[in-house]
ChimeraX commands (.cxc) that place a marker at each C-alpha (Angstrom):
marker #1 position -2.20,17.16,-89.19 radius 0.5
marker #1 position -3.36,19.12,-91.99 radius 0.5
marker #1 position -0.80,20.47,-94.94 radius 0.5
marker #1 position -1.04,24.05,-93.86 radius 0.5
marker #1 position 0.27,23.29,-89.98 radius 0.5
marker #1 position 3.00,21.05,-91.14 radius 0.5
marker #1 position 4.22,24.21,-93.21 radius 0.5
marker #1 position 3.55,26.08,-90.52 radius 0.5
marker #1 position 5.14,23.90,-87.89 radius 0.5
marker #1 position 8.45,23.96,-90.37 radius 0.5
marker #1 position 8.75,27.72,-90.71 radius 0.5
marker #1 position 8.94,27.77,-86.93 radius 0.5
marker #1 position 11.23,25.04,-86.51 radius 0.5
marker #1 position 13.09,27.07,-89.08 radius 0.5
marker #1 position 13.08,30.36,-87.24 radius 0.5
marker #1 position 14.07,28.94,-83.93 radius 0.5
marker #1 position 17.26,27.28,-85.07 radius 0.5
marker #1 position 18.06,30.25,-86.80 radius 0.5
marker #1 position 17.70,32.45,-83.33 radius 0.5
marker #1 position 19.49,29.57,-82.51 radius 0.5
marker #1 position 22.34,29.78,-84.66 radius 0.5
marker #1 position 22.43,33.67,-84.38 radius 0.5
marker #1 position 22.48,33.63,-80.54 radius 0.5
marker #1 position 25.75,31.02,-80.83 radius 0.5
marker #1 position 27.23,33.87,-83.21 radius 0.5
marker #1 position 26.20,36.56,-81.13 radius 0.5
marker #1 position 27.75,34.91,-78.34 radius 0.5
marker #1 position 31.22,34.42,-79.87 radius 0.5
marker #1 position 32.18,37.44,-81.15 radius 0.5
marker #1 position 30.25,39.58,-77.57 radius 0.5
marker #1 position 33.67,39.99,-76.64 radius 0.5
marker #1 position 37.10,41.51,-77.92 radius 0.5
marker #1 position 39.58,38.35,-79.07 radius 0.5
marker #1 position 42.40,38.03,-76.79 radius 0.5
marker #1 position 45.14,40.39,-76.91 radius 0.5
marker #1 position 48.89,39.17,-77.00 radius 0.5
marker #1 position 50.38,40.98,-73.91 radius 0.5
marker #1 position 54.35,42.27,-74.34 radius 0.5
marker #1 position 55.45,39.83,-71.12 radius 0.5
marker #1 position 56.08,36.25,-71.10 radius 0.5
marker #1 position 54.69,33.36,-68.35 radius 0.5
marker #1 position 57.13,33.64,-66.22 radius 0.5
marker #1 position 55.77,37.19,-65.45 radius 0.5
marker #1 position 52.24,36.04,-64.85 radius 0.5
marker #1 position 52.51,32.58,-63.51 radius 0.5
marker #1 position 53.89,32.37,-59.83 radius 0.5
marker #1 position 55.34,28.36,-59.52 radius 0.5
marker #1 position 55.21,28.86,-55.63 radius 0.5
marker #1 position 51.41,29.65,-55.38 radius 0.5
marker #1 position 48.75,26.85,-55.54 radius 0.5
marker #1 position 47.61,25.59,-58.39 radius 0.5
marker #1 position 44.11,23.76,-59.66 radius 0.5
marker #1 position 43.81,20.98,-61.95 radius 0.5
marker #1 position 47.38,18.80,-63.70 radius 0.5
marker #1 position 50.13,21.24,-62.18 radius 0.5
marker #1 position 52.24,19.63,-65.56 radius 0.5
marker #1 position 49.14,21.12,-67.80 radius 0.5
marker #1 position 50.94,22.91,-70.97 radius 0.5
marker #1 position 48.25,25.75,-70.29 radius 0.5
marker #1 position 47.67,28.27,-67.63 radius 0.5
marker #1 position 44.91,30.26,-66.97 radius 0.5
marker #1 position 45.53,33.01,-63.94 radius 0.5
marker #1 position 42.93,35.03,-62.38 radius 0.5
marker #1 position 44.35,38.03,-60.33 radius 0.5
marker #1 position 40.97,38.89,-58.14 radius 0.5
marker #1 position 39.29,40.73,-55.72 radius 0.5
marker #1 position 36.96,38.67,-52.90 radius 0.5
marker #1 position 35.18,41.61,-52.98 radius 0.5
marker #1 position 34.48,42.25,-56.35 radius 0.5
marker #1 position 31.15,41.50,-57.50 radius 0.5
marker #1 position 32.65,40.34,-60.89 radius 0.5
marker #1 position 34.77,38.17,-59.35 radius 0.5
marker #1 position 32.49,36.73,-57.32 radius 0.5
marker #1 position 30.20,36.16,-60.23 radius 0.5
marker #1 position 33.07,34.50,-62.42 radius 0.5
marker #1 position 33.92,32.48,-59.48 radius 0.5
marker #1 position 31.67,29.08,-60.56 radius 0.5
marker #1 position 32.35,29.92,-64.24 radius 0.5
marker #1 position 36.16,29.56,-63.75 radius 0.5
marker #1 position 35.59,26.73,-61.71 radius 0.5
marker #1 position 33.62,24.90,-63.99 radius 0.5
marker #1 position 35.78,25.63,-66.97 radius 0.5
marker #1 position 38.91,24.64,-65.66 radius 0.5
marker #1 position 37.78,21.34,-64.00 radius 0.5
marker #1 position 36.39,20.39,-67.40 radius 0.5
marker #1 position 39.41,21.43,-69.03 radius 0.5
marker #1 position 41.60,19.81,-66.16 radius 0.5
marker #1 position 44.15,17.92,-68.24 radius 0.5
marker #1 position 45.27,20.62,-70.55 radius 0.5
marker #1 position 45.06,23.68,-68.03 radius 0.5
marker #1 position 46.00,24.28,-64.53 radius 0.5
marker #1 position 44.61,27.53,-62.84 radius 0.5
marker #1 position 45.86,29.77,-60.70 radius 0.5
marker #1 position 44.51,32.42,-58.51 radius 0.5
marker #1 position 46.47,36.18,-57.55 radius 0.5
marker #1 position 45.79,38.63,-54.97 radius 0.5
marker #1 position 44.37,41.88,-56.60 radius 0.5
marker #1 position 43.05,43.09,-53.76 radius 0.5
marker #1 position 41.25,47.12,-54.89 radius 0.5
marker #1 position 41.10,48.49,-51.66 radius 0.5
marker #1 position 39.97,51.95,-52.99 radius 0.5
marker #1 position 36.79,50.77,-53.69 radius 0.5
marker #1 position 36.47,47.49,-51.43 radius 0.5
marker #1 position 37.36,47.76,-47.90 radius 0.5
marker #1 position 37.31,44.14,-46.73 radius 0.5
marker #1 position 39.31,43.18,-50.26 radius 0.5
marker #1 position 43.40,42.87,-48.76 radius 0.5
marker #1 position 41.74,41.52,-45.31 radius 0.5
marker #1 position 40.39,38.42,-46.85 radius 0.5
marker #1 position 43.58,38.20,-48.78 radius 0.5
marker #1 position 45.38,37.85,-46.44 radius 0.5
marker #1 position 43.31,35.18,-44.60 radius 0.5
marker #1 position 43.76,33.38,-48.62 radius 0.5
marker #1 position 47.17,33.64,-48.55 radius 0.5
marker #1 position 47.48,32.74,-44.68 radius 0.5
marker #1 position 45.32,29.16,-45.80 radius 0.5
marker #1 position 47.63,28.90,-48.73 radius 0.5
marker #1 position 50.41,28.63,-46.30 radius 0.5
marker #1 position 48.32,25.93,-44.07 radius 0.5
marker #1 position 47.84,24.38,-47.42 radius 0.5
marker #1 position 43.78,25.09,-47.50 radius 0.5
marker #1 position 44.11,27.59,-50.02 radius 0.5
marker #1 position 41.59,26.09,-52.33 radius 0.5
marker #1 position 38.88,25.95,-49.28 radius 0.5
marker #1 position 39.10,28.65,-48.00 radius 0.5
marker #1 position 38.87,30.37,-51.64 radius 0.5
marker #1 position 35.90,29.04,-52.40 radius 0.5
marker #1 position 34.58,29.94,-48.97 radius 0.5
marker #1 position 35.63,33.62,-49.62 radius 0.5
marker #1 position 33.01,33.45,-53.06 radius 0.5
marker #1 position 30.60,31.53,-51.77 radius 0.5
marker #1 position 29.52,32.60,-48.62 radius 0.5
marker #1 position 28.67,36.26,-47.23 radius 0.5
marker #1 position 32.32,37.88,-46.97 radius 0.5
marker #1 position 31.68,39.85,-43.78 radius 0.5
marker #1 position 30.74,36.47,-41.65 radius 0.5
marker #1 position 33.33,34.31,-43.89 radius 0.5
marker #1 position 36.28,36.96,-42.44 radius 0.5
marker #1 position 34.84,36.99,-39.11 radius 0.5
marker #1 position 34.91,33.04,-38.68 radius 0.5
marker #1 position 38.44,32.91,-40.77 radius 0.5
marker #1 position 40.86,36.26,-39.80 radius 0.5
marker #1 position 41.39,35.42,-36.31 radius 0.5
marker #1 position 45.30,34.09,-36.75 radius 0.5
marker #1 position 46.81,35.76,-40.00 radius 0.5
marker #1 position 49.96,34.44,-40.74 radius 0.5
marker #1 position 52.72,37.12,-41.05 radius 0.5
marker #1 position 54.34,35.80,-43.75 radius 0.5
marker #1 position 50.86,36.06,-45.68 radius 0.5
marker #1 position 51.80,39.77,-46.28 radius 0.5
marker #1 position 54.84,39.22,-47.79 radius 0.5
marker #1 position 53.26,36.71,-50.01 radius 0.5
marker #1 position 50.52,39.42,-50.73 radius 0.5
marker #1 position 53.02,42.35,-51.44 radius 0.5
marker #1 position 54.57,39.90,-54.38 radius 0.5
marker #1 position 50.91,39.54,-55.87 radius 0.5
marker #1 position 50.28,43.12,-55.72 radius 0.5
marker #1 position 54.46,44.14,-57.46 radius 0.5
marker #1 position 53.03,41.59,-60.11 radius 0.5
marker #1 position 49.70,43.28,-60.44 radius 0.5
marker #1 position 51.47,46.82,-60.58 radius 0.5
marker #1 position 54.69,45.42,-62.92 radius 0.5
marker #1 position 52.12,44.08,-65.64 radius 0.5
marker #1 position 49.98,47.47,-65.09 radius 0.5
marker #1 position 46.31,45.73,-64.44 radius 0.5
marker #1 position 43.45,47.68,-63.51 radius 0.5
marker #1 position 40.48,45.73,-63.16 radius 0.5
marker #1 position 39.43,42.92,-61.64 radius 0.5
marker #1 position 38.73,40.05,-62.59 radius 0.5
marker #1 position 41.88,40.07,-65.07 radius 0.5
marker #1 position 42.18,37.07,-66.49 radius 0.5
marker #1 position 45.84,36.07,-68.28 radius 0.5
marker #1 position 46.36,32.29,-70.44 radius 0.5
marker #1 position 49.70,31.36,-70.28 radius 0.5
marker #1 position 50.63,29.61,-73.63 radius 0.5
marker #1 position 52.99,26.97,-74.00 radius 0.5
marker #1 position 55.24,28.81,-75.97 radius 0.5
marker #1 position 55.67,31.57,-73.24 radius 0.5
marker #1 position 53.14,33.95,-74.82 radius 0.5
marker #1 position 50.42,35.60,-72.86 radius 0.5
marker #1 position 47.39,36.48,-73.54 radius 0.5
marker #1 position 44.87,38.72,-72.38 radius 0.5
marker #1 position 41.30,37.56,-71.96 radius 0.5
marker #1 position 37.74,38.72,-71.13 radius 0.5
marker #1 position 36.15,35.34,-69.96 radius 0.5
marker #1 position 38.14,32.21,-69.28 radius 0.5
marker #1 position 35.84,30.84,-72.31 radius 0.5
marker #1 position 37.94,32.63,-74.80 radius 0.5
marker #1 position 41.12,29.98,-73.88 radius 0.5
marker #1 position 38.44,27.55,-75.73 radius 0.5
marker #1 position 40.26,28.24,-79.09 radius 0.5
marker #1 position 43.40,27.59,-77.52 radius 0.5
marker #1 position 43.30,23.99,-75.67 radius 0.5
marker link #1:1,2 radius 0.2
marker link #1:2,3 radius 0.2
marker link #1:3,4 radius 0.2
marker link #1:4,5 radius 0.2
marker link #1:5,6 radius 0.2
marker link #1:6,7 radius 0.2
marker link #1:7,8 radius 0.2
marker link #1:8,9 radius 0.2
marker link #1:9,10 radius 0.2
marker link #1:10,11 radius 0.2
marker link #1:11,12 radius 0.2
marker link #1:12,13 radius 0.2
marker link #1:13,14 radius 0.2
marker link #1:14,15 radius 0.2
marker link #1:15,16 radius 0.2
marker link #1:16,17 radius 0.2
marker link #1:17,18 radius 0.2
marker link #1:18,19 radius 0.2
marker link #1:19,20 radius 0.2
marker link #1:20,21 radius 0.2
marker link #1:21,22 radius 0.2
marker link #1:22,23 radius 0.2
marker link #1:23,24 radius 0.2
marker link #1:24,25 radius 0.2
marker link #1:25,26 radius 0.2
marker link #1:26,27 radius 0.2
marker link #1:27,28 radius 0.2
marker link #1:28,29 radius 0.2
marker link #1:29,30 radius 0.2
marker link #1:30,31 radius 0.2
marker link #1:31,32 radius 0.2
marker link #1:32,33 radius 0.2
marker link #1:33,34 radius 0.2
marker link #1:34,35 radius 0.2
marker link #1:35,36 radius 0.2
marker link #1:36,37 radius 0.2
marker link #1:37,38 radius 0.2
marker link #1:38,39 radius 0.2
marker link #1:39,40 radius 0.2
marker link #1:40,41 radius 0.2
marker link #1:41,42 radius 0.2
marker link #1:42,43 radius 0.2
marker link #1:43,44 radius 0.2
marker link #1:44,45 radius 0.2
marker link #1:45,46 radius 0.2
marker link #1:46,47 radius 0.2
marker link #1:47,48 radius 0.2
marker link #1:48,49 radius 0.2
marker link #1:49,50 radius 0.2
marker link #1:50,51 radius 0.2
marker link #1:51,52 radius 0.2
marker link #1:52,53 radius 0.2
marker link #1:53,54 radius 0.2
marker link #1:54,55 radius 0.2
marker link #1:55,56 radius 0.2
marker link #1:56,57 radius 0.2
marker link #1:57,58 radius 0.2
marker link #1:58,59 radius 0.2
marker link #1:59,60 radius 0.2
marker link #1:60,61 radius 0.2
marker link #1:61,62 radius 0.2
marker link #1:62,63 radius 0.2
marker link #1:63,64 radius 0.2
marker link #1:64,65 radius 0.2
marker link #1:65,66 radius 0.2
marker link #1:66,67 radius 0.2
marker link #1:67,68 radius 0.2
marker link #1:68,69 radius 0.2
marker link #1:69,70 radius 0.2
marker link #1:70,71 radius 0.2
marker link #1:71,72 radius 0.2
marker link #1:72,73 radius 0.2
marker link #1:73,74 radius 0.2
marker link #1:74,75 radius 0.2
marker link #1:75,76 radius 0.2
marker link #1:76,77 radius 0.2
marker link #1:77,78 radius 0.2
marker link #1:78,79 radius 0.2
marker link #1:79,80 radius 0.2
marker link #1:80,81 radius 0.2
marker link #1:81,82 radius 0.2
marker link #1:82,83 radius 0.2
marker link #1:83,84 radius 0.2
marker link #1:84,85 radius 0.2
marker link #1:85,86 radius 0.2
marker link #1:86,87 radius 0.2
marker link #1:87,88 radius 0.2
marker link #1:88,89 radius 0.2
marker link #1:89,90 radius 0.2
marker link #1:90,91 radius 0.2
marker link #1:91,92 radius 0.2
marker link #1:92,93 radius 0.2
marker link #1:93,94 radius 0.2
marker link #1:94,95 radius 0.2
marker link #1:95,96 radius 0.2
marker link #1:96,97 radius 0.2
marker link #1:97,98 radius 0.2
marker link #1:98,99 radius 0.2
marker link #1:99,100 radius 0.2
marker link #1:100,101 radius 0.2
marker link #1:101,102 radius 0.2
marker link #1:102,103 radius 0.2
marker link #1:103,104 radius 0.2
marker link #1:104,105 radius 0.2
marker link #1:105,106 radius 0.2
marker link #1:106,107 radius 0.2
marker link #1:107,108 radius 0.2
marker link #1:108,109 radius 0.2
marker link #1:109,110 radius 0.2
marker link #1:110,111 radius 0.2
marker link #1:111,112 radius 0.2
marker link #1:112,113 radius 0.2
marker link #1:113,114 radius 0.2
marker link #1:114,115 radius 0.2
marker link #1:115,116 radius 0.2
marker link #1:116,117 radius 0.2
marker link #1:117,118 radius 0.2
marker link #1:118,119 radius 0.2
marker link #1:119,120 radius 0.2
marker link #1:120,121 radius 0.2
marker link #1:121,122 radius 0.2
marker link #1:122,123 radius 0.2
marker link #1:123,124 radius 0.2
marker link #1:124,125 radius 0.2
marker link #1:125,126 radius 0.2
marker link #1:126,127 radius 0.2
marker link #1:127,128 radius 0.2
marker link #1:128,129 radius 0.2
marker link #1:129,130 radius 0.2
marker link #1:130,131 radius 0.2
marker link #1:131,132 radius 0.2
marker link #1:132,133 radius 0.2
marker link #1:133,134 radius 0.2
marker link #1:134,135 radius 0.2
marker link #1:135,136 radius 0.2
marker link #1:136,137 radius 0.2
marker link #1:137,138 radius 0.2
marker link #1:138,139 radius 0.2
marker link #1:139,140 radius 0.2
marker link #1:140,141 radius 0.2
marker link #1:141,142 radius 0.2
marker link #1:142,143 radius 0.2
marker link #1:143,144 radius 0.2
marker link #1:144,145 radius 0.2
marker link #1:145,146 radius 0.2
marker link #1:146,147 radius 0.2
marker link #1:147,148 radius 0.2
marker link #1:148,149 radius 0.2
marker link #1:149,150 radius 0.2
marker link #1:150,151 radius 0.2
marker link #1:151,152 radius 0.2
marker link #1:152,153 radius 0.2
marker link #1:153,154 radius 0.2
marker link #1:154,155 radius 0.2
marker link #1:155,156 radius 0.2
marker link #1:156,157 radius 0.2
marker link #1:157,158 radius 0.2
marker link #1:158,159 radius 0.2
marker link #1:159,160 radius 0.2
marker link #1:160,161 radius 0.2
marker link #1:161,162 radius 0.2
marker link #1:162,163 radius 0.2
marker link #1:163,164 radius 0.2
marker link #1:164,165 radius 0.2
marker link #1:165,166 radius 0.2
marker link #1:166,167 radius 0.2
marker link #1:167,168 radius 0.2
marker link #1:168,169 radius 0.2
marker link #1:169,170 radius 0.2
marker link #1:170,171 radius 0.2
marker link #1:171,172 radius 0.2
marker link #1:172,173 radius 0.2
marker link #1:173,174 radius 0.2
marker link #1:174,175 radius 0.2
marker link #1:175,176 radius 0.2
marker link #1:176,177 radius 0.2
marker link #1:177,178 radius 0.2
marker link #1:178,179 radius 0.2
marker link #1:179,180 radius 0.2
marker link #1:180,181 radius 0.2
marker link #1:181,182 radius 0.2
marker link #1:182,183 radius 0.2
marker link #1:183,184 radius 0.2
marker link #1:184,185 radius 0.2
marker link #1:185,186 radius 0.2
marker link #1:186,187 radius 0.2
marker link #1:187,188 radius 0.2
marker link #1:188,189 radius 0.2
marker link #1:189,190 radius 0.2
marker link #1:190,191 radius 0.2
marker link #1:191,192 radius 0.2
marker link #1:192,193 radius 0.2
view
């Protein structure tokens, strides 16, 4: 290799790590840092619902959702992956935000959630409700929904209304301290744990 390509060759190892090290930048600060919300845990976090990962963990992340929303849907392997591989400092919870303005199938597959969560499938049949087609999902799942599912539903949605969310997915990391935060991606709780 002659002089001139080895120059060359090091300018564009050069360049790349700097795309490199701009896209890593870019990529932290693409969202707003998380905003301190005027309510404590015990607001957010509901100790009777299901959690995922150590239920001791001294973090929380909750996700009120929508098995509708498209967001949601696309967050759902994110979240998933994040808090398995942060399992032993954060447990994750998931809350009924069904909009049913905008997405008519949203409280129905709540409720066949929340009627699993009182079989104690919740988990399964979640990740049923993201991962396959929602209209055949309900129509293999809604046949027997429990009636105390709507009660558990109607607390979901008081919480939703009492800590005045509007958008789903709405995700909410309970500190250890009792603080909450607002976030945009579960990534953001990175800093935290």
């Amino acid at each position: 290799m002659q002089k001139r390509d080895k120059i060359l060759l090091s300018i564009g190892a050069l360049e790349c790590l700097l795309v490199l090290v701009w896209l890593h930048f870019k990529a932290q600060t693409a969202f707003p840092p998380p905003k301190p919300l005027p309510v404590s845990a015990t607001d957010v976090f509901d100790p009777k619902a299901p959690v995922l990962g150590n239920p001791r963990a001294p973090f929380t992340l909750v996700e009120f959702g929508d098995y509708e929303c498209p967001a949601c849907r696309y967050m759902y392997a994110q979240v998933e992956r994040f808090c398995r591989s942060h399992a032993d400092r954060l447990r994750f919870q998931f809350r009924q935000f069904p909009l049913t303005e905008i997405h008519p199938l949203a409280y129905r597959a709540a409720l066949v959630a929340e009627t699993a969560r009182l079989q104690g499938r919740f988990w399964q049949v979640h990740a049923l409700l993201y991962q396959q087609p929602l209209e055949q999902t309900l129509a293999k799942l809604s046949q027997k929904i429990d009636p105390r599912a709507k009660k558990l539903l109607a607390e979901d949605i008081a919480a939703t209304n009492r800590l005045k969310l509007n958008h789903t997915p709405t995700f909410l990391l309970c500190l250890p301290d009792g603080r909450v935060l607002s976030l945009t991606v579960p990534q953001q709780a990175e800093a935290y744990l």
